[in-house]
C-alpha positions as CSV (number, residue, x, y, z in Angstrom):
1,X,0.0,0.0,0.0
2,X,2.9,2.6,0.8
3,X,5.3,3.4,-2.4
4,X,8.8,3.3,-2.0
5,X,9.0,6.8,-2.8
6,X,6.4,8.5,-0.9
7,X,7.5,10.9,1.8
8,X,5.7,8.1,4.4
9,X,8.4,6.3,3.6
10,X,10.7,8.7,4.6
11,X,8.9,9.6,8.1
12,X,10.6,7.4,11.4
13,X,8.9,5.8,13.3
14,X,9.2,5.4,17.2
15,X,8.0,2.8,19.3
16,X,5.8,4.1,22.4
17,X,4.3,0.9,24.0
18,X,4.3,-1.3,20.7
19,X,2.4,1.6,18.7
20,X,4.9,2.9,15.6
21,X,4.2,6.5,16.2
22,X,5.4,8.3,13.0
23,X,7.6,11.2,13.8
24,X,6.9,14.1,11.8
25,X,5.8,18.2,12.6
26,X,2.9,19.4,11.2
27,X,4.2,20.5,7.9
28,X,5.7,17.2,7.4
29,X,2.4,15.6,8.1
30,X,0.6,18.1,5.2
31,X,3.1,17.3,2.9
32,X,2.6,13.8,2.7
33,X,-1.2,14.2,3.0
34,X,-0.7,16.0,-0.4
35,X,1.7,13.2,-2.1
36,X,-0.9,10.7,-1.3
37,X,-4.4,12.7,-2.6
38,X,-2.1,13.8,-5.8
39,X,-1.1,10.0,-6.4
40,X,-4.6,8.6,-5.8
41,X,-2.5,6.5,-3.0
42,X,-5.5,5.2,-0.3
43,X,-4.5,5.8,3.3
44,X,-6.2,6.2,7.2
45,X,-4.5,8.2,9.3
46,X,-4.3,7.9,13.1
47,X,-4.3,10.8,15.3
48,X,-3.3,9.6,18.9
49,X,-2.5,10.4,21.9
50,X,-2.0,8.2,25.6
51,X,-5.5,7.0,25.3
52,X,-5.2,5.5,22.0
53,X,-1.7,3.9,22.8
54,X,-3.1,2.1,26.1
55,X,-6.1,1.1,24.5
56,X,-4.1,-0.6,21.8
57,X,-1.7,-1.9,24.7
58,X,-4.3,-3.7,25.4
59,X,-6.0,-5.0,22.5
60,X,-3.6,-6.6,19.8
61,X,-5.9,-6.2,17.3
62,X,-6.5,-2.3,17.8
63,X,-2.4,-2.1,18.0
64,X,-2.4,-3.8,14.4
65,X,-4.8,-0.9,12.9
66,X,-2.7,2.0,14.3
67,X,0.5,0.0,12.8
68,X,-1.4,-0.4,9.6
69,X,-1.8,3.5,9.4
70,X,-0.2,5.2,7.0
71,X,0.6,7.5,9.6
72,X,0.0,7.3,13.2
73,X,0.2,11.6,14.2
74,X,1.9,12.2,18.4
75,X,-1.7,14.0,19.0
76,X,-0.2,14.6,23.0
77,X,3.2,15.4,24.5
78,X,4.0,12.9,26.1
79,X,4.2,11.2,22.8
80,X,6.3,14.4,21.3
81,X,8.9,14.2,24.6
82,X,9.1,10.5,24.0
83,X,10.3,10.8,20.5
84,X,12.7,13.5,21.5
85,X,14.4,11.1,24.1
86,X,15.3,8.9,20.9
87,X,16.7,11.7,19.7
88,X,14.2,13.2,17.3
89,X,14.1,16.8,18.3
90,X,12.0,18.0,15.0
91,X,9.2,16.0,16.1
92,X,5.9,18.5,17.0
93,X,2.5,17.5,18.6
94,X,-0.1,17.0,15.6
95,X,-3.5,16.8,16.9
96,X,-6.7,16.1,15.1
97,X,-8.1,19.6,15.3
98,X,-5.2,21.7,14.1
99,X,-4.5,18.7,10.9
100,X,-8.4,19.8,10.6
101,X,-7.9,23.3,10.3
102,X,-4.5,23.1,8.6
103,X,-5.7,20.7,6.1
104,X,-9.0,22.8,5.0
105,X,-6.6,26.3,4.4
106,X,-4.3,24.0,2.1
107,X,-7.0,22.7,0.4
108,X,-8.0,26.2,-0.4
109,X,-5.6,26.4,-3.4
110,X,-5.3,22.2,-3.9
111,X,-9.3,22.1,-4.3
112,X,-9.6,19.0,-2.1
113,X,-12.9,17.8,-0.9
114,X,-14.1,17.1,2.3
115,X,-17.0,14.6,4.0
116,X,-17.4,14.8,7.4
117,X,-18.8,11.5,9.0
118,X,-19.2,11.3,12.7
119,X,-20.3,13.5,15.9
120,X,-23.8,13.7,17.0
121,X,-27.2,14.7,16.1
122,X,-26.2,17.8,13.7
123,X,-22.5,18.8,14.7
124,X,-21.4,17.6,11.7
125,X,-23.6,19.9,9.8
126,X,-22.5,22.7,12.2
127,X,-18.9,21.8,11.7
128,X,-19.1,22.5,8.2
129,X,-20.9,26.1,8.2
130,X,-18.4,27.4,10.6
131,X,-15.8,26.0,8.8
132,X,-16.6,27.3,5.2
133,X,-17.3,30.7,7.1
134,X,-13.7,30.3,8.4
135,X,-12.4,29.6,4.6
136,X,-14.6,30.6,2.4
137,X,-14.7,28.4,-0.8
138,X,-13.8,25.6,0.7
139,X,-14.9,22.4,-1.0
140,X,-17.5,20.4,1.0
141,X,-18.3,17.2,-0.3
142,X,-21.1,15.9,2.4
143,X,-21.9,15.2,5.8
144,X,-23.3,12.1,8.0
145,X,-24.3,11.1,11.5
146,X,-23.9,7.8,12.1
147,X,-26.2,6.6,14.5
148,X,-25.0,5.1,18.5
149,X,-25.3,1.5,17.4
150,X,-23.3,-0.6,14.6
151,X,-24.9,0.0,11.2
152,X,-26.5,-2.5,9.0
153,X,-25.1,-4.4,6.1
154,X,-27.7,-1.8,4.4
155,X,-26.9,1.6,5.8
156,X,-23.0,0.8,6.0
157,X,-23.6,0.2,2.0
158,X,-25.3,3.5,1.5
159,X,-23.0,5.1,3.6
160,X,-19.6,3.7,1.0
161,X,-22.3,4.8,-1.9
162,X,-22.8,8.3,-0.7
163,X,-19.3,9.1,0.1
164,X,-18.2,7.5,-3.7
165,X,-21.0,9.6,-5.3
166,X,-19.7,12.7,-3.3
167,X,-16.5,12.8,-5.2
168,X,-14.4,13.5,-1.5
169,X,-10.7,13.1,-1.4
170,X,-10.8,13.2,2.7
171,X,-13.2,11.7,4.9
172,X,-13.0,13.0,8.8
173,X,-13.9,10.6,10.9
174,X,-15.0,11.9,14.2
175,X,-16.0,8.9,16.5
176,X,-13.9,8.9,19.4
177,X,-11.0,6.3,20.4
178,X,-10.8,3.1,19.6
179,X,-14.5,3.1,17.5
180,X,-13.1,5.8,14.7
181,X,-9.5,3.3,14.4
182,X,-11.4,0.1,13.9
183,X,-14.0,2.1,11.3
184,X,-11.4,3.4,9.2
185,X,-9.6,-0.1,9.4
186,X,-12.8,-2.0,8.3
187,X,-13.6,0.9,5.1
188,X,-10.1,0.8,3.8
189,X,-10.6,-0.5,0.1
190,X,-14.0,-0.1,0.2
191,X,-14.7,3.8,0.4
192,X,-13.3,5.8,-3.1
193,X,-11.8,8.3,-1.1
194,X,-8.5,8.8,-0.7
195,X,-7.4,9.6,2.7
196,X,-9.4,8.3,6.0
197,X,-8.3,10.9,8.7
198,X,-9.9,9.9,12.3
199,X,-10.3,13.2,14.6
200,X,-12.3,12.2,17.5
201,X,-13.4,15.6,19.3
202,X,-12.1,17.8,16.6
203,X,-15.6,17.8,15.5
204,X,-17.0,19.3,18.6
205,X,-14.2,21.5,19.2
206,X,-14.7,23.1,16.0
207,X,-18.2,23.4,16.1
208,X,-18.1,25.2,18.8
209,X,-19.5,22.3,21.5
210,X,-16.7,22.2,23.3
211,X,-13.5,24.3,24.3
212,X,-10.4,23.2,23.9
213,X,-7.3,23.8,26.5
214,X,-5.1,26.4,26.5
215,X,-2.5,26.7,23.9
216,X,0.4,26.7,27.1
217,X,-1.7,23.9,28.5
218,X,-1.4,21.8,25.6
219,X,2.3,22.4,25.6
220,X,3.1,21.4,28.9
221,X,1.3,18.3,28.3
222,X,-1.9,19.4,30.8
223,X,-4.5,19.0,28.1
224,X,-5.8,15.8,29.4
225,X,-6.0,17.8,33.1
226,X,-8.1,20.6,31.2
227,X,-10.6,18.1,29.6
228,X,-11.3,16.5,32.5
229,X,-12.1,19.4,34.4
230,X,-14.6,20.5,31.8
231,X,-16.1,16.7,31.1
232,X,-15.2,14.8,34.3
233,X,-17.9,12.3,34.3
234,X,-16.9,11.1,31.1
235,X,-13.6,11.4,30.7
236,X,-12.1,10.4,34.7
237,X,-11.7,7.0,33.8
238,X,-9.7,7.4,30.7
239,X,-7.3,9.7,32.8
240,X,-6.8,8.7,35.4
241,X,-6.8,5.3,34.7
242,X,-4.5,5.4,31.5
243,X,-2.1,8.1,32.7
244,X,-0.6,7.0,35.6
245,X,-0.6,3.4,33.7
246,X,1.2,5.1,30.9
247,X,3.9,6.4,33.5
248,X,4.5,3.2,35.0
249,X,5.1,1.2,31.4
250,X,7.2,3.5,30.5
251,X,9.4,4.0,33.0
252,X,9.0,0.4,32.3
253,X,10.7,0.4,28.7
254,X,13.6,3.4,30.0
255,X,14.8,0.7,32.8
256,X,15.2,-2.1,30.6
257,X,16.7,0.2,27.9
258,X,19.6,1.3,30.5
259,X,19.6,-2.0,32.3
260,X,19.1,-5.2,30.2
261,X,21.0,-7.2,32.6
262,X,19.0,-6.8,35.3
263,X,15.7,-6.7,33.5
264,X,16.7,-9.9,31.8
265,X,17.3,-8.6,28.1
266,X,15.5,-5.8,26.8
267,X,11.5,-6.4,25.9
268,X,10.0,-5.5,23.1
269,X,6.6,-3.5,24.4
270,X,4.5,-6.4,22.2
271,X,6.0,-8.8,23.8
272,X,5.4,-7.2,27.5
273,X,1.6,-6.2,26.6
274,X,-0.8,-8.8,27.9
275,X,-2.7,-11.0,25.1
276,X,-6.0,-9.4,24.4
């Protein structure tokens, strides 16, 4: 699926917990986005962060899809200060709703076309009237709102139709970790579009539904602090559950690294995860 002479190809990879996380800056990330819609090369992009790593720590199968991405974005710093301990120091945060934002003022002179799928009851619809009012001209190809329940073998078809018939070289996927991974994983092939890019709360942030953190905030790594203040009910188990477990492992992986012979031989993070 990748060429050889892509600019993928070119982008390292770092291990964080068994998930190749592609190491890249935003500009990087843009420019390949562009190789691949010019050369009709099918893709789903990964935007993730802690959550998404310690959900695939523990599922194998999720782990596959982010290692099946084309590129897997460090949406978080703790995945950007990782990759700079393995001496990457070009390496930026890329989070789903500034490869949003970025993505639509490129396409501006490209002419790409967008279809928003995801969100609920009419934020994808809101997404796209404050976002054409944002850049005017920009090329909407169609929205849909899935519904909270698996689709049928009927609706999932209608869904591949409508996007085909829409002509759209990006679907957004907004659907939240691990459900928008395992959608774009089970559509690649099947939907004409070129590029799969799963956002999660990009949607809402941009429709104005929710607020997003701080711009020092999201530097220091504090974002997850900030959204859990604002949605604590739904968010304290992801935190503070996968945080602190995030610490632990990989502390983990730095001990073995600077002491195999006490650790027994370095450990791949695969082979440490528990079977799913």
């Amino acid at each position: 699926m990748r060429l050889l002479d892509s600019p993928a190809a070119l982008v390292p990879r770092v291990d964080v917990l068994g998930v190749q996380v592609s190491v890249l800056n935003m500009d990087c990330a843009l420019d390949v986005l562009d190789y691949w819609i010019t050369t009709g090369t099918q893709q789903y992009v990964c935007v993730t962060g802690v959550h998404g790593v310690m959900e695939s720590y523990r599922d194998a199968a999720l782990q596959r899809i982010h290692n099946g991405a084309g590129l897997v974005t460090p949406d978080g710093m703790p995945l950007v200060w990782w990759a700079r301990t393995r001496g990457y120091s070009h390496v930026r945060q890329v989070c789903g709703a500034e490869l949003m934002l970025a993505c639509c003022e490129r396409s501006l002179t490209a002419g790409y076309r967008h279809f928003f799928y995801g969100g609920g009851d009419g934020v994808a619809d809101l997404l796209v009237r404050r976002l054409t009012r944002r850049f005017p001209g920009l090329a909407v190809a169609g929205t849909y709102t899935p519904p909270f329940r698996p689709l049928t073998t009927e609706e999932d078809a209608d869904v591949i139709r409508r996007i085909r018939d829409s002509g759209a070289d990006i679907v957004w996927v907004g659907l939240s970790t691990p459900k928008q991974e395992r959608w774009m994983a089970e559509h690649m092939g099947r939907i004409d579009a070129t590029l799969m890019i799963g956002v999660g709360a990009a949607f809402d942030f941009h429709a104005g539904l929710k607020c997003r953190a701080p711009r020092w905030m999201s530097r220091s790594g504090l974002e997850w602090l900030f959204r859990l203040s604002t949605e604590p009910r739904r968010l304290w188990k992801r935190y503070l559950t996968n945080n602190p477990a995030f610490v632990y492992l990989t502390l983990q992986e730095v001990w073995r690294a600077y002491h195999p012979a006490r650790s027994g031989g370095e450990t791949s993070s695969a082979a440490a995860r528990p079977s799913a």
